[in-house]
N, C-alpha and C positions, 0 to 999 in steps of 0.2 A: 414719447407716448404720454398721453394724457391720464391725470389720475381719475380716479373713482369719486363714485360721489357715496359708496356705500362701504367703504374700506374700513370703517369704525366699526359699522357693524359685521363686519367677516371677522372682524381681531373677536370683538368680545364672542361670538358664537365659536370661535377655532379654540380659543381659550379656557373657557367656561365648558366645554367638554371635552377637552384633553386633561384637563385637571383632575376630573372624576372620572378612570378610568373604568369601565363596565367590565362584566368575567367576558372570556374568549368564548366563541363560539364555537360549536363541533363543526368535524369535517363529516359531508357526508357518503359513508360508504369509507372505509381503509386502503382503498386504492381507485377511487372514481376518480378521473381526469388527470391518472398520471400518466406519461409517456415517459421512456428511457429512451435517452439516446445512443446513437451507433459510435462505433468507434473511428476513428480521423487518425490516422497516422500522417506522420510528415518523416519526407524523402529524409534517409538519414537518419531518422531517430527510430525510437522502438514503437511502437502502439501499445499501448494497457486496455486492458478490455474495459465494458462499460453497460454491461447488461446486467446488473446490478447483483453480480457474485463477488464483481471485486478484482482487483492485481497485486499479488504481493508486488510493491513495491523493488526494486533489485533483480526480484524473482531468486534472493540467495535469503535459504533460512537462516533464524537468529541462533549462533553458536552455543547463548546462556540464555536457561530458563528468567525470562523477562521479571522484574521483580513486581511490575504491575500494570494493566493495560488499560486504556481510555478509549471510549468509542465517540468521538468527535460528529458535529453536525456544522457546517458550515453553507450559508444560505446567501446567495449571491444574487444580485438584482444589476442588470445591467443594462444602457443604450434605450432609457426609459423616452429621452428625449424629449424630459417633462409634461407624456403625454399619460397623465392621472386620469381624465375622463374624456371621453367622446360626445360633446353638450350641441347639438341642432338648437338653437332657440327657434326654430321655425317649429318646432318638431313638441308634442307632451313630455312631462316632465318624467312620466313611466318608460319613457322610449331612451334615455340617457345611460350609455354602457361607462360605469364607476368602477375601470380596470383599477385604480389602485384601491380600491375599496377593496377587492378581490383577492388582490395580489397580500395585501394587510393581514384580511382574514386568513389566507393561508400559513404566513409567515407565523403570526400571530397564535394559531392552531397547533402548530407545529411545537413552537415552542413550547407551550402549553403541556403535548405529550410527553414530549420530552422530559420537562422537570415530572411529573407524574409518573412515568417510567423509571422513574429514577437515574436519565441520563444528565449528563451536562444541557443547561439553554443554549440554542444553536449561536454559533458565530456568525454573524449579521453583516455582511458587507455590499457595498451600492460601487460599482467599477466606473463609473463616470455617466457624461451625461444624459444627468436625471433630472436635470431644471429647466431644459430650454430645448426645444422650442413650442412648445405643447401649448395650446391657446389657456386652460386654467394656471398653468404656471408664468405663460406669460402676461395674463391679466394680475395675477398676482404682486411679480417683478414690478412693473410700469405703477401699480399702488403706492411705491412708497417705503419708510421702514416698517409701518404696520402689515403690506403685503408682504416682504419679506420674510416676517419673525411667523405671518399664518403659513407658507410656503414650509419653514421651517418646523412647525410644529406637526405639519401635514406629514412632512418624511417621518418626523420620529416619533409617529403612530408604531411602528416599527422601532426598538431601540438600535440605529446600524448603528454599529461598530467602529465602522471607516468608511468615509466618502469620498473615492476618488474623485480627483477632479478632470474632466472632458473636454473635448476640445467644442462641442456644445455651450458647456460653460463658458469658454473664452469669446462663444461668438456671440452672447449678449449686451449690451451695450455694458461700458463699464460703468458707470453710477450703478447700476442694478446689479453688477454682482459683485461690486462691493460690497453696498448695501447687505445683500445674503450674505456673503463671506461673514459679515460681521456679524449680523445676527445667528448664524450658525453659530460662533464662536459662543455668543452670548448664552447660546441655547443649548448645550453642548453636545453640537454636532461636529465628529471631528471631519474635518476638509481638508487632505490630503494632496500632495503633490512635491514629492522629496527634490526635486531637481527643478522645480520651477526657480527662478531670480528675479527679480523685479527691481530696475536702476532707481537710484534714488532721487524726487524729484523728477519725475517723470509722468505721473501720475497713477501710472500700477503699484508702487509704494504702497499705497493701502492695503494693495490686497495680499502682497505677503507679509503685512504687518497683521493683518486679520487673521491669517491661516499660520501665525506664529511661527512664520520661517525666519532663523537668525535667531530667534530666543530661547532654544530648545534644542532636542533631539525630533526629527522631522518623523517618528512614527510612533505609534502607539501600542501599552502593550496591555494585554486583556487576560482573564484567567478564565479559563473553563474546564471543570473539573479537577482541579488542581493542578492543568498545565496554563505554563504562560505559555503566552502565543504574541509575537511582537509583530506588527503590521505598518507596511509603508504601501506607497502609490506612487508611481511614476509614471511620466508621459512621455510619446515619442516624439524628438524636436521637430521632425517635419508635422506637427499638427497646426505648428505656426503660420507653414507656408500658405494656405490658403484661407488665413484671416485675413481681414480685412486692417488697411496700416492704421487707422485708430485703434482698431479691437490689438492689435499685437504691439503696439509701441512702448516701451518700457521693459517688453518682457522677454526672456530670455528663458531657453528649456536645453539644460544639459545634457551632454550623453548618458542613458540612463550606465552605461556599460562604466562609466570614469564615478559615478556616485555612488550606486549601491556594493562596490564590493568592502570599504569603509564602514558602509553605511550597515551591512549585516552583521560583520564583523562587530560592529556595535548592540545589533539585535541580538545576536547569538547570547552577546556577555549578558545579557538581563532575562532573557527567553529559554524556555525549553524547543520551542518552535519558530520559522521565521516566514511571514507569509506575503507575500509582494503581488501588487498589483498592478497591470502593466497596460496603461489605452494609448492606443493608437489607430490609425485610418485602416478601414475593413481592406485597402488594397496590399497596405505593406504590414496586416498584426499578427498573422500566421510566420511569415518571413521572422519579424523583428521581435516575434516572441520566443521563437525558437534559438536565434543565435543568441540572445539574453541570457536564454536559462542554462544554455549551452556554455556560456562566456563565465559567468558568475556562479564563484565557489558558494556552497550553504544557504542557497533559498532551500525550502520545505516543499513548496508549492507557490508556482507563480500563476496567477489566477489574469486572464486577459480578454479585455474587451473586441468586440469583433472577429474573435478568432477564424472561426469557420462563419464569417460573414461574407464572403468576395462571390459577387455574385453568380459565378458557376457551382457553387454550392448548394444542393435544392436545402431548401426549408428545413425538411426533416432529418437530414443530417447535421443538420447545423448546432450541434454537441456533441462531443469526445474528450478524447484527451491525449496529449504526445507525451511523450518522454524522451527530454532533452538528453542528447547524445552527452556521452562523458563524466556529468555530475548526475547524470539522475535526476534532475528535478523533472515532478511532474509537471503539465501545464493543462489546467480546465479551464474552460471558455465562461463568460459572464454574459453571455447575448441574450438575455432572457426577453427582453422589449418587454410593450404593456401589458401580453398576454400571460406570460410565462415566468417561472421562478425556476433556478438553478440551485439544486443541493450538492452536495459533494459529503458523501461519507469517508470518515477517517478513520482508522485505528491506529493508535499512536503506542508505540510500546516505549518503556523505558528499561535501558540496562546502564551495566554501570557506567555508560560515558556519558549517556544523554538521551534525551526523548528522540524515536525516532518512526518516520511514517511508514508502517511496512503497509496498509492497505487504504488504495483511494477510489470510492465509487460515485464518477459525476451523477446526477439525474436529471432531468427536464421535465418538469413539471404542470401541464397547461393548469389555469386560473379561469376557464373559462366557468367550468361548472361550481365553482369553489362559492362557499357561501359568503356574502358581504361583510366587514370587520363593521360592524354598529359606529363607533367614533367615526373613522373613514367615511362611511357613508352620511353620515349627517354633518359633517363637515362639508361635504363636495355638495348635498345638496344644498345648503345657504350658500356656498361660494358659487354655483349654478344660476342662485336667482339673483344674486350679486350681479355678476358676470353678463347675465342675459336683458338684465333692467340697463347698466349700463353700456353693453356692447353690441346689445341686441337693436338699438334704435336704428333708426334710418341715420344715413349718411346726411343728407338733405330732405327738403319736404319734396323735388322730385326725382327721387331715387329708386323710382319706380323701376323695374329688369322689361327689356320688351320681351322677351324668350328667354325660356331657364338656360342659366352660366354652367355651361360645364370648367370645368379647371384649367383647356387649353382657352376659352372664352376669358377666363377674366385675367389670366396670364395677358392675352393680346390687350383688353383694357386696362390694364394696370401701364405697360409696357407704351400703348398710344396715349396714355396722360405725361410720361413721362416725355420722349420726343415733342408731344405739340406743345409743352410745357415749357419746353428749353429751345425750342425751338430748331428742334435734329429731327434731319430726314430719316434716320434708323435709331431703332431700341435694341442694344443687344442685354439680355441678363440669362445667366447660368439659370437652367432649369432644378438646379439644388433651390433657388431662393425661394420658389413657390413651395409650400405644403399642402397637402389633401389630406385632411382633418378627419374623415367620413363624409363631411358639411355638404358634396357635392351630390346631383345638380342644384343650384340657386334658385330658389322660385319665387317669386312675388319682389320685393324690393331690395334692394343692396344696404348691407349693415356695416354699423364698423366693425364688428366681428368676423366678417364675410374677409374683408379687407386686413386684418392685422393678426387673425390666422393664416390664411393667405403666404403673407406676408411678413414672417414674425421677426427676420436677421436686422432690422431697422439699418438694412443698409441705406444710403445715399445716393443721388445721381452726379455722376460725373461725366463731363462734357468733353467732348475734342472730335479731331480730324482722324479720318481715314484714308485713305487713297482708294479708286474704285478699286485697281489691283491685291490688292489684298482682303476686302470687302469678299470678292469673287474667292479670293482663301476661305476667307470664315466660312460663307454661305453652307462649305461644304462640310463645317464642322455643324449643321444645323440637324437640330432631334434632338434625343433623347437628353443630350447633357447643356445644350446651347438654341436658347428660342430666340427671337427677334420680331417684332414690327417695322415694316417696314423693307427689309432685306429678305426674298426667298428665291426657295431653287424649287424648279419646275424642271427635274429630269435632268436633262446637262445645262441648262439654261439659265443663269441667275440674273435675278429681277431686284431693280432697287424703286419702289414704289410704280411700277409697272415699266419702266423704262431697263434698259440694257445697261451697265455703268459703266461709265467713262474711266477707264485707266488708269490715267494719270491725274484724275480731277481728285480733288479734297471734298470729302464730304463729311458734314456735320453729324456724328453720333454721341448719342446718352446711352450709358454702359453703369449697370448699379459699380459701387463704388469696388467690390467683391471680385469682378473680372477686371478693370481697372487697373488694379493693381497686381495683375497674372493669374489670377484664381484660375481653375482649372487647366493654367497654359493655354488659353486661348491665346491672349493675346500678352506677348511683353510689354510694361509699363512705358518703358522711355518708345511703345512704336506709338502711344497715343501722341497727336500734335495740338498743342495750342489746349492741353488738359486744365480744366480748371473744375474745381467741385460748385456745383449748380445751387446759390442762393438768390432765392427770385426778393423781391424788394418787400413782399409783403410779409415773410417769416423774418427778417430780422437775422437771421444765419441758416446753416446749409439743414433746410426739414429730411427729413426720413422718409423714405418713397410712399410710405404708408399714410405721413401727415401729405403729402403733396396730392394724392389720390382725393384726400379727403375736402383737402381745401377746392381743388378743380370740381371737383361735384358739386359743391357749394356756390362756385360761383358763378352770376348767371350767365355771366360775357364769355366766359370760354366757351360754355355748352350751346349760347345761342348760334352759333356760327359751326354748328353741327347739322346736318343735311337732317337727321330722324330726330323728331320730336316727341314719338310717343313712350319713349321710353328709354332709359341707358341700354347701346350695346356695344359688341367687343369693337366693330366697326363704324356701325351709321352712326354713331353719338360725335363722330371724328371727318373731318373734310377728307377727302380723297387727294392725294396728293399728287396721283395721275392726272387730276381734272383741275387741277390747279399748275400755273405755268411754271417752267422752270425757266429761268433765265440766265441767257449766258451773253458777257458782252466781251471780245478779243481785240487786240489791235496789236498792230507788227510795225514794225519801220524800219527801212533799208536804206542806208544812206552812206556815198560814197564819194570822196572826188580824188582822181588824179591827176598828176602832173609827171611829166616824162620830160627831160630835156635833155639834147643831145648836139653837141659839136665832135665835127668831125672836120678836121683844116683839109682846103683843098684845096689840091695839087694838079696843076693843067685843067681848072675846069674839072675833075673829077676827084669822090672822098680818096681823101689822104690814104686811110685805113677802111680795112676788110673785114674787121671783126664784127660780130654780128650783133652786140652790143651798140654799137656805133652805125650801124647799119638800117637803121629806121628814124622814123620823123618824129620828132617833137610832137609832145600832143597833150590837152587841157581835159579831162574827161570831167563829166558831174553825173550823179546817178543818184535818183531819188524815189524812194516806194514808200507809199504811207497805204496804210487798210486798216480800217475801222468797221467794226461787225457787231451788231446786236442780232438775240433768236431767243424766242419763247416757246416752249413747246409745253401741250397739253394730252392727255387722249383722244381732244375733241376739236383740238386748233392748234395751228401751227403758224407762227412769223419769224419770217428771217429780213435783214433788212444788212446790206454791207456798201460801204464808200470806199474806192479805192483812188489812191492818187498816183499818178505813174509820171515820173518827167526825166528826162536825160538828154545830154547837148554835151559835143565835142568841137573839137578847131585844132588844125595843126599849124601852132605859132612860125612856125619857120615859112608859110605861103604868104607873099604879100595878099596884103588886104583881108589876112584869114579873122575872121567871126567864128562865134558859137553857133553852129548848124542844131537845131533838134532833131536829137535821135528815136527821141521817145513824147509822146503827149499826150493824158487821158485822163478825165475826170470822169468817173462811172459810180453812181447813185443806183443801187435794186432794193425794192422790197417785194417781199412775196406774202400771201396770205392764202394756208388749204386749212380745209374744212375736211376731220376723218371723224367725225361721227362716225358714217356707212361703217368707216372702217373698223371702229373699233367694236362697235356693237356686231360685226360679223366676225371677229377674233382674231385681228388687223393681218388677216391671209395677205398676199402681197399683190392677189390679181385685184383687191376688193381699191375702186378708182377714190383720190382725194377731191375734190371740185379745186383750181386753186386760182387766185386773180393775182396778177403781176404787172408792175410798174418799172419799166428800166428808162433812164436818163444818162446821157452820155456827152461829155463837150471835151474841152479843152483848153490849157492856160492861154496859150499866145496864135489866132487864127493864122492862116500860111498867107504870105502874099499874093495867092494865085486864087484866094476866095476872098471877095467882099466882107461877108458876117460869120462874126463867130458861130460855130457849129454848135446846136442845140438842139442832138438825136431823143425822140421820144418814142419810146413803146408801150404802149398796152397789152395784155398776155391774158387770157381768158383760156382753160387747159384742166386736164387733169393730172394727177401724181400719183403713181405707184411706187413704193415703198418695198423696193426687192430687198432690202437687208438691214438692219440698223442704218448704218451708214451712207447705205446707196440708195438714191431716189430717182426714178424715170420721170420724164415728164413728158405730155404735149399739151398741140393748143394750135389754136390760133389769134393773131396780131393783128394792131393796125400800128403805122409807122408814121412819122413826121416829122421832119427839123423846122421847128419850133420861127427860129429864126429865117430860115431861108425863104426869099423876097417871094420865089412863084416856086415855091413849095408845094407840095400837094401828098395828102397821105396814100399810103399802099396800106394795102390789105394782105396777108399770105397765112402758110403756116409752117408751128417751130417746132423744133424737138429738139430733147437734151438731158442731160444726166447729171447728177452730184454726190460725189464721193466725197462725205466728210472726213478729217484728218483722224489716218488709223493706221497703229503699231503693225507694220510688217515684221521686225525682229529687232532683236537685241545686240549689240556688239559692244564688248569692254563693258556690259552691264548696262548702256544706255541704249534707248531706244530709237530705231530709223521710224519714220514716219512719211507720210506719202496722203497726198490729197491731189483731186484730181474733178477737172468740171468741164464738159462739153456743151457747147449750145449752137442749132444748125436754123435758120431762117429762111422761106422761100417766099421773097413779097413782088406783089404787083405783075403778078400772075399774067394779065391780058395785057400787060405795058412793058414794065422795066426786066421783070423775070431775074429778079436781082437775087444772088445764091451770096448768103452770110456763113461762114463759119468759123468760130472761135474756140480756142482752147486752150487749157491753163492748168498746170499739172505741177506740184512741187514734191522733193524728198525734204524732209528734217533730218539731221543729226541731232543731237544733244551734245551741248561741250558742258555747258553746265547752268543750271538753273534755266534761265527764260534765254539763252544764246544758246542759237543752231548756226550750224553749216548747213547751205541751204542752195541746192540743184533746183533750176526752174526751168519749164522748158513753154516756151508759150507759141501760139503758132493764132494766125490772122488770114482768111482769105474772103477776097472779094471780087464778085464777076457780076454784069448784067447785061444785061440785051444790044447795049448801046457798044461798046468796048467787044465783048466778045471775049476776050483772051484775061483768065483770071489774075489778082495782084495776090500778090501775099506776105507776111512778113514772118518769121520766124525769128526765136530769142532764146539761144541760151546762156544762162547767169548762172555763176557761185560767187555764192557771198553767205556773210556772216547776217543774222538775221536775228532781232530784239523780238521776242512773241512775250504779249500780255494777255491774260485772260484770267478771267471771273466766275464763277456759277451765283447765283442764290434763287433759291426755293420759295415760292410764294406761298405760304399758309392760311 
């Protein structure tokens, strides 16, 4: 990401007013815009209420009058997702919603009462990520170390306590959170993650050298009210799973279950209380928080991000609190996001063993009406006009939008720069990687802030192969969690840039680097083929989908070669890939010879022996098939064009005077050319006719003795084509006919009919596939003369033995009759043989 051109000035304005801290602000009204949450029990454990009377704790009173009690406030901000403000730079600067402005002032207020009350100042905790991906924190991040240390000063507007660390966090590019790692460190924010490891020389090394893991004690202990309170943060290892392998390389996340029971046992010895923080993925943090607290003797309270996050959870239950079977620990959620703060009241008693929690009441808090923290707010606004001077600009000087972008709109443009980019017939990227800011619908011109909000995980594009057969898999994982360019489903039907896909063909896909590597389990790593990460020659190494967006709009040679001129859209700014040819060129060859020899001593003028081995003639065979085939297909044209070579000749050596007889002779040259406009513009129904024009030429290597000139058959084909199914094509038409060669030649005229079944998977056996292709074509010429009746046919199965080698059944059949003869000829041919198939696709752009 590129830096700022105004980052000096955010540092000294973030600066120069965190210095001089202003009084707090009142809250208005004693209870406006609070809300309690309900209570959430989990199978198994107890439920404690949460309608803010409170649960003793055990629900078993204390034996001895307590020698003194503490009423704790503990304030929890979680799954901020670094989104501090809601900034339209299309939009006035009064229309900007400054959630943490908000969120500041409450926390901030809170406190305030607090010490004035004569309570302990609240205990301040952030459960993870709070940095990323939020467009003000990610403009900040891409700054530099001076956005960084503003980023930093921005959180601890707020004095938190502990910052755990998110799996948010991890998905930022890593220079950028080192960078923050470190300036947190400098600035003294504590950044939290007791079971994180980082190999050494690896390049994550920094960042647990920044968050002071290996030089310490991994948790921190605080005093409020005269209790110490000792605090750690741990993370769940599958947060790694769906990083990306640069974001996760070096680094390593422990069972939290094998670290903290040490690890308390070490809080206990310095604390009167022990308070643990636990993030993990909103699918597994109710699960994994429960058997935690459940597992591990002497947490206090274990505080966890996304608890009541899974999305069968409506909204407003989304706070409570369980109580872990067995040890008791309670557990309250930290899902506060940008609108909301989470308190948790304590009453802590001490007797003579040690402090202990007998009463905890979570709350949920809205921020919506809460009045703006002054610092906060004048901080976001310079970082605002920062952010919008620099982010707000056009992409290019024609970046004009032809129609407002909604979010599945610039999702497909993002997604079609990438493909026409790399040069892949499909885009697939997880629907996590896009954000909706508020920024939606787009209007007027596309910015870089449209685009790296958007777009904030700077993943990468990686390239490789697919099979269509699995293509045809994904399509059905398409919605809500998996979008694409390029590849959709219409009903049962999937479409690979308007065509049907080819099963067995490879095709070229750009996949952000995120899925790639198994994200969501879409797709396993090692199924991509021929993967390689996408560096185009003009960045110098592999750019960030966000810098590739940017450079493609910039440049004029991409966009000229765009159908719509007046404007970027998710579509017309991009060629149609249906109207552009696809090309495929195959070729096969069969080639055989054998030789038989056989003595048999004879006895009286008859064989010696009777065995049936011995019992037949010597014989020389040769057998030779070559085909060669090119085809382009469009939504608006279509060519085929194929050469076939066919020769075989046998002799049996033991006949005096025996020769090689031909069994077999034929050199046949077709091209075809329809035209389906009609068709496609009426929504290619199959009765809608193609116009199509045909050329067949037909000879032979070696002429027969019984004709003068070699044979040199020509047809012309004038016809229409109906398209009953992908694969299957009708045709008719009418011919004129003429060998070319022949001395008192003379053309006929008639007409033809006939059909074409392209090669397609009837089933599977032992895992590979049979296959079967099949072509009929019938002839009536010379109508008021010869009355000549043609018809041919040519039908194969495939086996697969392995790779481009089939087992291959053919069954061909030839007859011919005319006026003159009366009585029809015919030849029929059945073959197995092993058969060499080559074939190709590439996509015209």
């Amino acid at each position: 990401m590129k830096g700022t051109r105004r980052s000096m000035f955010v540092a000294v304005l973030g600066l120069g007013v965190l210095l001089g801290q202003p009084a707090l602000g009142q809250v208005a009204g004693s209870e406006e815009g609070v809300e309690v949450g309900e209570v959430e029990g989990v199978p198994g454990g107890e439920a404690l209420a949460a309608d803010g009377e409170g649960a003793e704790v055990g629900g078993v009173a204390m034996a001895q009058k307590p020698a003194r009690a503490e009423r704790l406030t503990v304030v929890v901000s979680g799954n901020l997702d670094g989104d501090l403000a809601r900034i339209d730079c299309r939009e006035p600067a009064e229309a900007r919603e400054l959630s943490w402005a908000r969120q500041a002032g409450y926390i901030r207020t809170l406190a305030d009462l607090s010490v004035g009350g004569g309570l302990p100042a609240p205990l301040i905790l952030s459960g993870g990520d709070a940095i990323f991906p939020g467009p003000i924190s990610r403009y900040l991040l891409s700054s530099g170390e001076e956005g960084a240390r503003n980023l930093v000063d921005l959180l601890n507007v707020v004095p938190v306590d502990a910052q755990a660390l998110g799996n948010r966090e991890l998905s930022a590019p890593r220079d950028e959170l080192i960078t923050f790692v470190q300036a947190a460190r400098e600035r003294g924010l504590d950044v939290q993650a007791a079971n994180l490891r980082c190999a050494n020389f690896s390049g994550a090394d920094a960042i647990c050298e920044a968050m002071g893991l290996g030089s310490g004690a991994p948790f921190k202990v605080v005093e409020r009210g005269g209790v110490r309170i000792a605090i750690a943060s741990v993370m769940a290892p599958h947060l790694l799973e769906p990083l990306t392998e640069r974001q996760r390389a070096g680094l390593e996340l422990v069972e939290p279950a094998h670290v903290l029971p040490g690890l308390v046992r070490e809080m206990r010895a310095q604390a009167d209380l022990t308070l643990v923080q636990y993030h993990a993925r909103h699918a597994d943090a109710l699960r994994g928080a429960y058997a935690l607290g459940a597992q591990v003797e002497g947490i206090d309270l274990l505080v966890a991000s996304h608890l009541f996050d899974a999305d069968e959870v409506p909204d407003e239950r989304r706070l409570g609190m369980a109580w872990a079977e067995g040890t008791g620990t309670p557990i309250v959620s930290a899902d506060s996001g940008p609108g909301h703060v989470h308190t948790v009241e304590l009453q802590v008693r001490f007797d003579a063993e040690r402090a202990r929690l007998v009463q905890v009441v979570p709350r949920r808090v809205s921020v919506a009406e809460m009045p703006e923290d002054r610092v906060s707010r004048e901080v976001l606004e310079g970082l605002a006009e920062a952010y919008c001077e620099d982010w707000g600009q056009l992409i290019a000087a024609a970046a004009g939008l032809a129609g407002p972008f909604e979010l599945s709109d610039l999702r497909t443009f993002i997604m079609n720069v990438m493909r026409f980019s790399a040069g892949a017939e499909v885009a697939l990227v997880n629907a996590g990687a896009f954000r909706d800011q508020g920024q939606f619908p787009l209007r007027g011109e596309l910015t870089l802030a449209d685009v790296y909000s958007a777009m904030p995980f700077d993943n990468q594009v990686v390239v490789g192969t697919l099979s269509g057969a699995r293509l045809k898999e994904v399509a059905g994982r398409l919605g809500e969690r998996l979008v694409s360019a390029g590849l959709e489903k219409k009903g049962d039907k999937v479409l690979i840039n308007g065509r049907a896909p080819v099963e067995d063909r490879l095709y070229r896909v750009a996949l952000n680097d995120f899925l790639a590597a198994g994200g969501d389990g879409v797709l396993a790593p090692e199924e991509l083929g021929a993967r390689a990460t996408f560096e185009p020659a003009w960045a110098g190494q592999a750019p960030s989908i966000s810098e590739l967006v940017v450079h493609y709009v910039n440049d004029p040679g991409e966009l000229a070669r765009a159908p719509q001129t007046s404007g970027l859209s998710a579509r017309g700014s991009f060629p149609d890939l249906h109207k552009k040819f696809l090309w495929t060129w195959a070729g096969s060859i069969n080639a055989s010879y054998n030789q038989v020899q056989v003595r048999n001593p004879q006895v009286g003028g008859a064989p010696g022996y009777d065995q049936s081995q011995l019992a037949v003639a010597s014989t020389d065979q040769i057998n030779l098939e070559g085909k060669a085939s090119a085809r382009a297909d469009s939504r608006d044209h279509g060519w085929d064009s194929d050469l076939v070579l066919q020769y075989a000749s046998a002799r049996l050596p033991d006949t005096e005077g025996a020769t090689f007889e031909e069994t077999k002779d034929l050199v046949r040259l077709r091209t075809q050319y329809r035209n389906l406009t009609l068709r496609s513009r009426l929504g290619g129904r199959w009765y809608v006719p193609g116009p199509l024009a045909e050329v067949q030429v037909e000879s032979e290597f070696d002429r027969p003795e019984t004709r003068s000139w070699h044979r040199l058959d020509t047809r012309g084909i004038i016809g229409l084509s109906f398209k009953v199914a992908e694969p299957l094509d009708l045709k008719i038409g009418v011919n004129t006919r003429r060998d070319l060669n022949e001395p008192e030649g003379q053309a006929t005229r008639g007409f033809n009919a006939g059909y074409v079944l392209k090669r397609v998977n009837l089933m599977e056996v032992l895992g590979r596939p049979i296959q079967f292709e099949s072509e009929l074509e019938y002839f009536y010429n010379g109508i008021s003369r010869d009355r000549a009746h043609e018809l041919r046919a040519a039908n194969r199965v495939y086996f697969a033995v392995f790779d481009q080698f089939f087992f291959t059944a053919s069954f061909n059949a030839f007859l011919y009759q005319n006026r003159a003869v009366g009585t029809p000829g015919t030849n029929t041919e059945l073959t197995l043989g092993l058969n060499y198939l080559w074939e190709a696709t590439r996509q015209s752009f």
